[in-house]
LUMVOGU-302027 format. One record per atom (N, C-alpha, C): residue number from 1; residue in three letters; atom name; x, y, z. Coordinates in steps of 0.05 Angstrom, whole numbers, plus 5000, padded with zeros to 4 digits. Example, Ala and Ser with C-alpha at 12.3 -4.5 7.8 and 13.67 -1.06 7.14 Angstrom:
2
<rec seq="1" type="ALA" atom="N" x="5264" y="4886" z="5156"/>
<rec seq="1" type="ALA" atom="CA" x="5246" y="4910" z="5156"/>
<rec seq="1" type="ALA" atom="C" x="5264" y="4934" z="5156"/>
<rec seq="2" type="SER" atom="N" x="5257" y="4955" z="5142"/>
<rec seq="2" type="SER" atom="CA" x="5273" y="4979" z="5143"/>
<rec seq="2" type="SER" atom="C" x="5258" y="5001" z="5157"/>
//
This chain:
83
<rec seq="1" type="UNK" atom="N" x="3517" y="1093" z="5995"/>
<rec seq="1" type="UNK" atom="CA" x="3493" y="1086" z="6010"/>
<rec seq="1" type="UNK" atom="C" x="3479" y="1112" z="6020"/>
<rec seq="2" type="UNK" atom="N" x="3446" y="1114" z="6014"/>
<rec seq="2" type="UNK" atom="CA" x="3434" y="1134" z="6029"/>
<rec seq="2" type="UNK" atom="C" x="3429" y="1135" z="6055"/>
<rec seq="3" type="UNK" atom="N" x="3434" y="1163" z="6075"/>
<rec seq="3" type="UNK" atom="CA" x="3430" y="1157" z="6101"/>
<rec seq="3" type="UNK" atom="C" x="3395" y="1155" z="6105"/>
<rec seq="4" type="UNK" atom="N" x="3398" y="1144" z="6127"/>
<rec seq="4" type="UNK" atom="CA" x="3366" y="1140" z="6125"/>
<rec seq="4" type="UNK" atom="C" x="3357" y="1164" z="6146"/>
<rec seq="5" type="UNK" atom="N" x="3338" y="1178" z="6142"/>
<rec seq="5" type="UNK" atom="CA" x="3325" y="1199" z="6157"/>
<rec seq="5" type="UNK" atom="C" x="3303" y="1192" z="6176"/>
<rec seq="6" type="UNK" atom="N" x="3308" y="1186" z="6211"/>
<rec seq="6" type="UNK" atom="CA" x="3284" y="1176" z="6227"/>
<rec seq="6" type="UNK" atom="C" x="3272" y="1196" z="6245"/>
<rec seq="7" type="UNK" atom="N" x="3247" y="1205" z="6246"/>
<rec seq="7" type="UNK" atom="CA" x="3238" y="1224" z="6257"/>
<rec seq="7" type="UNK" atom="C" x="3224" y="1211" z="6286"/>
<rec seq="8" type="UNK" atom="N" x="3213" y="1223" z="6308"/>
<rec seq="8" type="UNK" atom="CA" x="3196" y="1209" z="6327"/>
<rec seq="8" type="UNK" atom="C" x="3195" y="1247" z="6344"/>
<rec seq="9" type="UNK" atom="N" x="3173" y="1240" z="6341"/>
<rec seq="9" type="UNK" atom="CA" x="3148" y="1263" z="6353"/>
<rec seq="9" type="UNK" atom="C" x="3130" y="1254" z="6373"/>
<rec seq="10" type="UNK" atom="N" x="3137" y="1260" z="6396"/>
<rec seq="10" type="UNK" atom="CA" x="3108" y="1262" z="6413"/>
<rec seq="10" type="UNK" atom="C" x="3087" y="1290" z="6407"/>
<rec seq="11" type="UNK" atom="N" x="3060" y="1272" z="6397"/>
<rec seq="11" type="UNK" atom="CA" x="3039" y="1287" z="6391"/>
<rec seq="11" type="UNK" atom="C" x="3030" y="1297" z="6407"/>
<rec seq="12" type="UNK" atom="N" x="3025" y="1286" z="6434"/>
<rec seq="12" type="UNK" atom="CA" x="3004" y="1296" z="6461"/>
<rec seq="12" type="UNK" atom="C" x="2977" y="1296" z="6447"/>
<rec seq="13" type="UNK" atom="N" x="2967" y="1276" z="6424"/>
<rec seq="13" type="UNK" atom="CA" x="2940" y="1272" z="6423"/>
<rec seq="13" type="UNK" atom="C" x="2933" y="1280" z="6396"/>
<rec seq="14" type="UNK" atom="N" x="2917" y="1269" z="6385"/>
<rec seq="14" type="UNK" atom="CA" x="2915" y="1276" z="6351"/>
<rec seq="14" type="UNK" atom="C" x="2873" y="1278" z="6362"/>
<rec seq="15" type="UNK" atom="N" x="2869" y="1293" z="6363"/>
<rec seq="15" type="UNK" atom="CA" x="2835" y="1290" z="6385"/>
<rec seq="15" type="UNK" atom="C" x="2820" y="1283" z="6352"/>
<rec seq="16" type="UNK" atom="N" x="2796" y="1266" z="6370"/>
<rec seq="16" type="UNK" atom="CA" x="2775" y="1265" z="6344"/>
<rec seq="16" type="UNK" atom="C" x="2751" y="1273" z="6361"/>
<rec seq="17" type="UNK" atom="N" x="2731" y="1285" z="6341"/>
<rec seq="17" type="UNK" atom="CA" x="2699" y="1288" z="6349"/>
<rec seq="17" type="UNK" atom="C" x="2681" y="1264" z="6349"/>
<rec seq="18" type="UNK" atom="N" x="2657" y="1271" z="6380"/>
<rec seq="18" type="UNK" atom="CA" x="2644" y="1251" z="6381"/>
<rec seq="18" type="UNK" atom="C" x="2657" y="1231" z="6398"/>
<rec seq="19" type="UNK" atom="N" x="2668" y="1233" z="6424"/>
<rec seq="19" type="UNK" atom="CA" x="2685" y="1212" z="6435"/>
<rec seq="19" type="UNK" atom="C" x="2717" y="1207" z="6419"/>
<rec seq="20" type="UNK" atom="N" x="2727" y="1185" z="6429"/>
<rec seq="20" type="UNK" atom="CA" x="2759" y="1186" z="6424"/>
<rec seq="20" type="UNK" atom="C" x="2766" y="1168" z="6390"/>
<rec seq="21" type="UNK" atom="N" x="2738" y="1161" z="6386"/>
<rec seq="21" type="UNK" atom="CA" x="2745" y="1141" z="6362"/>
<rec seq="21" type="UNK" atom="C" x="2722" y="1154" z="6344"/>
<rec seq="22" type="UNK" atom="N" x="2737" y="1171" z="6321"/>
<rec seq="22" type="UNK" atom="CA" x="2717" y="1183" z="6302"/>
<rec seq="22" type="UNK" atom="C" x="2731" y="1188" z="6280"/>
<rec seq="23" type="UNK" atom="N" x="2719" y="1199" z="6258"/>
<rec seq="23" type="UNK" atom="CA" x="2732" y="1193" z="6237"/>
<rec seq="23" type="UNK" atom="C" x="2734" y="1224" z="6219"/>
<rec seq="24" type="UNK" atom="N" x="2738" y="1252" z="6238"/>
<rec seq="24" type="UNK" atom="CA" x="2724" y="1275" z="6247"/>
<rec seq="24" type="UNK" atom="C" x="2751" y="1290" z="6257"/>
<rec seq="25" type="UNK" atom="N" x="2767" y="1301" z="6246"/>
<rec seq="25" type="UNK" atom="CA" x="2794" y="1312" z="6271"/>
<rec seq="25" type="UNK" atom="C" x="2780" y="1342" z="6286"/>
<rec seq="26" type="UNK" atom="N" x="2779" y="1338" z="6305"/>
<rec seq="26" type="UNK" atom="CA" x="2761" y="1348" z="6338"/>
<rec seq="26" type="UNK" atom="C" x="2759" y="1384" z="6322"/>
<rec seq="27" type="UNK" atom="N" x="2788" y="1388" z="6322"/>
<rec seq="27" type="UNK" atom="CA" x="2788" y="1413" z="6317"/>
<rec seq="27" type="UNK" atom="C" x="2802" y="1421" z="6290"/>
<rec seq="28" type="UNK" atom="N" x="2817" y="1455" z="6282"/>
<rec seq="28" type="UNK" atom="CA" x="2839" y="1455" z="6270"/>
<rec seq="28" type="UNK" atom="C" x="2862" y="1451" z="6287"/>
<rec seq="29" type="UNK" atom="N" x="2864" y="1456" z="6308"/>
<rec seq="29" type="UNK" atom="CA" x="2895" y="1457" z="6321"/>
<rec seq="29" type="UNK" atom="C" x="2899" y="1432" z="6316"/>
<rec seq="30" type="UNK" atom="N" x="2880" y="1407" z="6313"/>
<rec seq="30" type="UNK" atom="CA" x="2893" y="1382" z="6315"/>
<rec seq="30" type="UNK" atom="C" x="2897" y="1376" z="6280"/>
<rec seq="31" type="UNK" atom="N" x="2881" y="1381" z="6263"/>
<rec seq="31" type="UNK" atom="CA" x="2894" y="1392" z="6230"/>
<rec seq="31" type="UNK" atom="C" x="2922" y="1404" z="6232"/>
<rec seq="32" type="UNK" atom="N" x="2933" y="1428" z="6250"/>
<rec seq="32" type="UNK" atom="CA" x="2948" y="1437" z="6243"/>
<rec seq="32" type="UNK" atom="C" x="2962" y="1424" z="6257"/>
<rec seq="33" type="UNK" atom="N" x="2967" y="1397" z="6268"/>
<rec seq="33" type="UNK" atom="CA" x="2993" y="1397" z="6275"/>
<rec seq="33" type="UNK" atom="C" x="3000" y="1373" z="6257"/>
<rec seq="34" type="UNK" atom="N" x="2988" y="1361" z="6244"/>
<rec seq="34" type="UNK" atom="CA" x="2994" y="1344" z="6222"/>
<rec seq="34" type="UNK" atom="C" x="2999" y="1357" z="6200"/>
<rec seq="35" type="UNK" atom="N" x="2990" y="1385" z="6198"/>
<rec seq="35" type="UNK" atom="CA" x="3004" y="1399" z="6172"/>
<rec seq="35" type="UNK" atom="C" x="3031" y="1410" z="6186"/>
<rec seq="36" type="UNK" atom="N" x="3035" y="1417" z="6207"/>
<rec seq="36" type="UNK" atom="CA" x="3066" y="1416" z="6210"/>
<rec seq="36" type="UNK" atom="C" x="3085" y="1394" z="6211"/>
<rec seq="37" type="UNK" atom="N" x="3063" y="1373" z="6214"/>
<rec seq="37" type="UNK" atom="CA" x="3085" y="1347" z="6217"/>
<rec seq="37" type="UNK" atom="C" x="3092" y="1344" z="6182"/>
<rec seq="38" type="UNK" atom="N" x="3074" y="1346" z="6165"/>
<rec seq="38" type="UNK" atom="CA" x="3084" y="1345" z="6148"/>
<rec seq="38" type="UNK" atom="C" x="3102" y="1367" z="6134"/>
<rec seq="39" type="UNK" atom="N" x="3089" y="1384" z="6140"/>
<rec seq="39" type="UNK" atom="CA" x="3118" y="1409" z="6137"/>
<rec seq="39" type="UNK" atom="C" x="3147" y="1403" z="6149"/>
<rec seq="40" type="UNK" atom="N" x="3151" y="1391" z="6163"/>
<rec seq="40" type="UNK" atom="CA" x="3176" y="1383" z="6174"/>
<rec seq="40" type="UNK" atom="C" x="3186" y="1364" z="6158"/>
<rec seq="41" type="UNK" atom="N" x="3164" y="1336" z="6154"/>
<rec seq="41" type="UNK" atom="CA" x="3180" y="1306" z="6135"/>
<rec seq="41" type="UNK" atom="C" x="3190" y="1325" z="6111"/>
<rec seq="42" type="UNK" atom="N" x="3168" y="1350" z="6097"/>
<rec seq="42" type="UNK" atom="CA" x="3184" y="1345" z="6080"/>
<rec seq="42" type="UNK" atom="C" x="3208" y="1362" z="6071"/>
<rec seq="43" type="UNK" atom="N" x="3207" y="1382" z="6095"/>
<rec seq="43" type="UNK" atom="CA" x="3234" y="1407" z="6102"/>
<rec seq="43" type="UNK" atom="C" x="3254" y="1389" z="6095"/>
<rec seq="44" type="UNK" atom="N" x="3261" y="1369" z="6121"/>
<rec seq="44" type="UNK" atom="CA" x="3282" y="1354" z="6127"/>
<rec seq="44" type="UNK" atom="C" x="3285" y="1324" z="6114"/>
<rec seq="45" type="UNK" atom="N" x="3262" y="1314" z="6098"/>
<rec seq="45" type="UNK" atom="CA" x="3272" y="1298" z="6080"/>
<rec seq="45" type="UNK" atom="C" x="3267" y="1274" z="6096"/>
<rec seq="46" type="UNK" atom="N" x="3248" y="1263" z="6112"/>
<rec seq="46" type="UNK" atom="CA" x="3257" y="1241" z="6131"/>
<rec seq="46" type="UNK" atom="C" x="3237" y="1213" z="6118"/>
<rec seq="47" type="UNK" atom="N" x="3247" y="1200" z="6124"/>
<rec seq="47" type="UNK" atom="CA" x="3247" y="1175" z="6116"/>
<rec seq="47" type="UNK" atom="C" x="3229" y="1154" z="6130"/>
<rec seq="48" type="UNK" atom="N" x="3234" y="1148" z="6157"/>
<rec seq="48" type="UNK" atom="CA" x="3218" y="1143" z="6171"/>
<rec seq="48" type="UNK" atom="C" x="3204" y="1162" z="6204"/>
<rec seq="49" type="UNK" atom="N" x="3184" y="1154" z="6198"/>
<rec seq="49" type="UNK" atom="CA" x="3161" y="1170" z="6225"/>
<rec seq="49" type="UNK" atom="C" x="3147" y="1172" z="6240"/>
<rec seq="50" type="UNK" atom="N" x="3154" y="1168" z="6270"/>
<rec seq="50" type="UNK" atom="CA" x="3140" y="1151" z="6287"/>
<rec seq="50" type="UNK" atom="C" x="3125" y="1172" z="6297"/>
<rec seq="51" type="UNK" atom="N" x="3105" y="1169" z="6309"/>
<rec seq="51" type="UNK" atom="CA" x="3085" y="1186" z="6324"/>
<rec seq="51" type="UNK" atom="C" x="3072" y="1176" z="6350"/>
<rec seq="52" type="UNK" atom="N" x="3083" y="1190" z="6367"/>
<rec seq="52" type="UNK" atom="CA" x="3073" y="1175" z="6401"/>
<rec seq="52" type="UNK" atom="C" x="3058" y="1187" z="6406"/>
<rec seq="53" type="UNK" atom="N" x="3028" y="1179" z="6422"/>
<rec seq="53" type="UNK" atom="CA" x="3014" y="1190" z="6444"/>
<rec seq="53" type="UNK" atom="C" x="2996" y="1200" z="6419"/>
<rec seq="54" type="UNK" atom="N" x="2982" y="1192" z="6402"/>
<rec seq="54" type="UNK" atom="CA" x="2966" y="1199" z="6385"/>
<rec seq="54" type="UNK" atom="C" x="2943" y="1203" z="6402"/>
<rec seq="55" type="UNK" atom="N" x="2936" y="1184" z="6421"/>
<rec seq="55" type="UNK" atom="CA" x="2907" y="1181" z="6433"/>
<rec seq="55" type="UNK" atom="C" x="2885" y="1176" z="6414"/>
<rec seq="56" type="UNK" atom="N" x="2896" y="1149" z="6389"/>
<rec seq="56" type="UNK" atom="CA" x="2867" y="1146" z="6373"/>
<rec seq="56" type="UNK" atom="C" x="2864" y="1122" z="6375"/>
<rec seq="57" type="UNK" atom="N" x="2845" y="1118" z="6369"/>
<rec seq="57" type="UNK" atom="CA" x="2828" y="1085" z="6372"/>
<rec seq="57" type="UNK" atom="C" x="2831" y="1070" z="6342"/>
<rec seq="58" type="UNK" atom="N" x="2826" y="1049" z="6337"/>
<rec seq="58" type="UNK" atom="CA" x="2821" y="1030" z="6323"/>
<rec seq="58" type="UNK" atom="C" x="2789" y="1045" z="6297"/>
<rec seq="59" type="UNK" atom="N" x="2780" y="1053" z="6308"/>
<rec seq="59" type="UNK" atom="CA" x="2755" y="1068" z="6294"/>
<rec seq="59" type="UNK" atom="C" x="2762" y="1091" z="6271"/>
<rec seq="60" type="UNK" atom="N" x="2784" y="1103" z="6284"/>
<rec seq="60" type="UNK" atom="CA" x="2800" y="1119" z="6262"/>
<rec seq="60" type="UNK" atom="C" x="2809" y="1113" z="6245"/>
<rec seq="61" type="UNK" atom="N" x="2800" y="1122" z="6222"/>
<rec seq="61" type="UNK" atom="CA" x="2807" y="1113" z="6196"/>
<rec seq="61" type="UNK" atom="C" x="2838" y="1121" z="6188"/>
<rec seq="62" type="UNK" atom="N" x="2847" y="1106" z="6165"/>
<rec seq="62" type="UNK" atom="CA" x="2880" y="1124" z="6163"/>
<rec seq="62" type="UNK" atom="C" x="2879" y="1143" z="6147"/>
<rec seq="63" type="UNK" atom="N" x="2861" y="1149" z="6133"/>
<rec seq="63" type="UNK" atom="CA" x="2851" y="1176" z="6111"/>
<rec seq="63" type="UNK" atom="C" x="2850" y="1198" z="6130"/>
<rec seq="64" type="UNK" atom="N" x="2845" y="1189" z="6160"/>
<rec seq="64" type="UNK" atom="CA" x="2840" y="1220" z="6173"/>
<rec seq="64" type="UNK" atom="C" x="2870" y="1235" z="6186"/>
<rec seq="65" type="UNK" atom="N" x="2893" y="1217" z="6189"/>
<rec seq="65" type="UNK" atom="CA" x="2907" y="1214" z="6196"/>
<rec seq="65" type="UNK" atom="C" x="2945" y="1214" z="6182"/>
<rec seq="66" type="UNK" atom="N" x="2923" y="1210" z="6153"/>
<rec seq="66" type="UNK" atom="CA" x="2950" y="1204" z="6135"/>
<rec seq="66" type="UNK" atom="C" x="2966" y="1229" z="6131"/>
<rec seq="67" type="UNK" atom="N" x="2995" y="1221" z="6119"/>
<rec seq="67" type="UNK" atom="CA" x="3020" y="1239" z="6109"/>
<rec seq="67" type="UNK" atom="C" x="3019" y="1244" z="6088"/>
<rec seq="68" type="UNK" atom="N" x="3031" y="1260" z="6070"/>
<rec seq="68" type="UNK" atom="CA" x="3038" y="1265" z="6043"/>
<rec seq="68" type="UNK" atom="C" x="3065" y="1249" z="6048"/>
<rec seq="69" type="UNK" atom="N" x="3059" y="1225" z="6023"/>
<rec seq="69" type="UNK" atom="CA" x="3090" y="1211" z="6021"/>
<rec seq="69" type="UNK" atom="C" x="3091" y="1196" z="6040"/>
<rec seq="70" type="UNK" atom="N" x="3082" y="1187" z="6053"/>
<rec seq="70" type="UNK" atom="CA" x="3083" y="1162" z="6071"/>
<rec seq="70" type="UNK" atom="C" x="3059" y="1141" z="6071"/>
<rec seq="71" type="UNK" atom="N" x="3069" y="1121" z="6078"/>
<rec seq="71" type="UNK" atom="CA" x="3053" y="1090" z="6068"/>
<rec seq="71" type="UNK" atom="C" x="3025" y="1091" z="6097"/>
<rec seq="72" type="UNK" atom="N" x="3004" y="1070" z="6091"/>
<rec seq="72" type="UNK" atom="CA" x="2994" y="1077" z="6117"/>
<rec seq="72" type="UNK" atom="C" x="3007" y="1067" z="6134"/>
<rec seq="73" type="UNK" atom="N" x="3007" y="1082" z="6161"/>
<rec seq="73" type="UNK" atom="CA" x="3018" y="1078" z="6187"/>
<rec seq="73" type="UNK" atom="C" x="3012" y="1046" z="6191"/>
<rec seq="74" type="UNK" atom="N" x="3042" y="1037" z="6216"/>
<rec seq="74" type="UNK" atom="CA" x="3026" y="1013" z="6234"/>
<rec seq="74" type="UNK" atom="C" x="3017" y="1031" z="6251"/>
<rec seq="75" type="UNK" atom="N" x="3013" y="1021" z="6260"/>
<rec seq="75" type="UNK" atom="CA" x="2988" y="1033" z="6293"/>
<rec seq="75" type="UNK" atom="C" x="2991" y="1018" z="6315"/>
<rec seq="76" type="UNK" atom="N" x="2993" y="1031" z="6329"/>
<rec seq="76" type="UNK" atom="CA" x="2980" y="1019" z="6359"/>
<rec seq="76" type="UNK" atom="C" x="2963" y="1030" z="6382"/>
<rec seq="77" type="UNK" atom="N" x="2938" y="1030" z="6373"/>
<rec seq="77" type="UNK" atom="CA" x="2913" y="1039" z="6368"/>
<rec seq="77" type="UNK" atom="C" x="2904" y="1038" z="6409"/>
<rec seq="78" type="UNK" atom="N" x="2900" y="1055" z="6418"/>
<rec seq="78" type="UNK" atom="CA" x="2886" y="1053" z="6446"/>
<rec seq="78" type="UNK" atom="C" x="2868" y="1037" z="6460"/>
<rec seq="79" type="UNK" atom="N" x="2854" y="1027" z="6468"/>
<rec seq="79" type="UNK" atom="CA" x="2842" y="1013" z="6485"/>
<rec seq="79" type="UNK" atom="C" x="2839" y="1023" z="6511"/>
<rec seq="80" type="UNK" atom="N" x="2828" y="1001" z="6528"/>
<rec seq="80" type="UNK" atom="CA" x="2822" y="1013" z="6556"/>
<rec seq="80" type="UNK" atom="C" x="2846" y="1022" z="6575"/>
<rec seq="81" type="UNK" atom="N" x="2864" y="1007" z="6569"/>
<rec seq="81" type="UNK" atom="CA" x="2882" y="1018" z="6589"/>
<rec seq="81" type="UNK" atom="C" x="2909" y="1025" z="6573"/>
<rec seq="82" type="UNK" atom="N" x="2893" y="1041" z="6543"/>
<rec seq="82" type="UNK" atom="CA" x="2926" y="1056" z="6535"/>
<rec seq="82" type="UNK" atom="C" x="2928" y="1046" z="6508"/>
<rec seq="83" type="UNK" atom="N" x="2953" y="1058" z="6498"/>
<rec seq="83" type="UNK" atom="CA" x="2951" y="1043" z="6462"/>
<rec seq="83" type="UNK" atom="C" x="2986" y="1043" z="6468"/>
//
């Protein structure tokens, strides 16, 4: 049996431009931390990948957002009082 590989990252915020729901990532720092996240899945090989504290809305597309090698995300997308 293969072991299964589970990752979980707090992001502290994945920012978009134009308010919190855009389809626009704000800056590079927020590019680059999804190219490190993917630099890590695929260092260490992991399997599944949770991501907390994204701070994105429902408006965000998953093209802005997506992994190399991973399916689209579920989500649990912010609102008024939190995601």
């Amino acid at each position: 049996m293969q072991n299964l590989k589970i990752c979980t990252i707090n992001v502290n915020g994945i920012n978009a431009k134009q308010s919190a729901c855009s389809n626009i990532l704000d800056n590079s720092r927020a590019r680059d931390k999804l190219d490190n996240i993917n630099l890590i899945c695929e260092d260490e090989r992991i399997d599944i990948l949770c991501l907390t504290e994204t701070k994105i809305c429902s408006e965000t597309n998953n093209d802005v957002i997506s992994l190399n090698g991973f399916k689209d995300p579920y989500r649990n997308d912010r609102n008024v009082y939190g995601g």
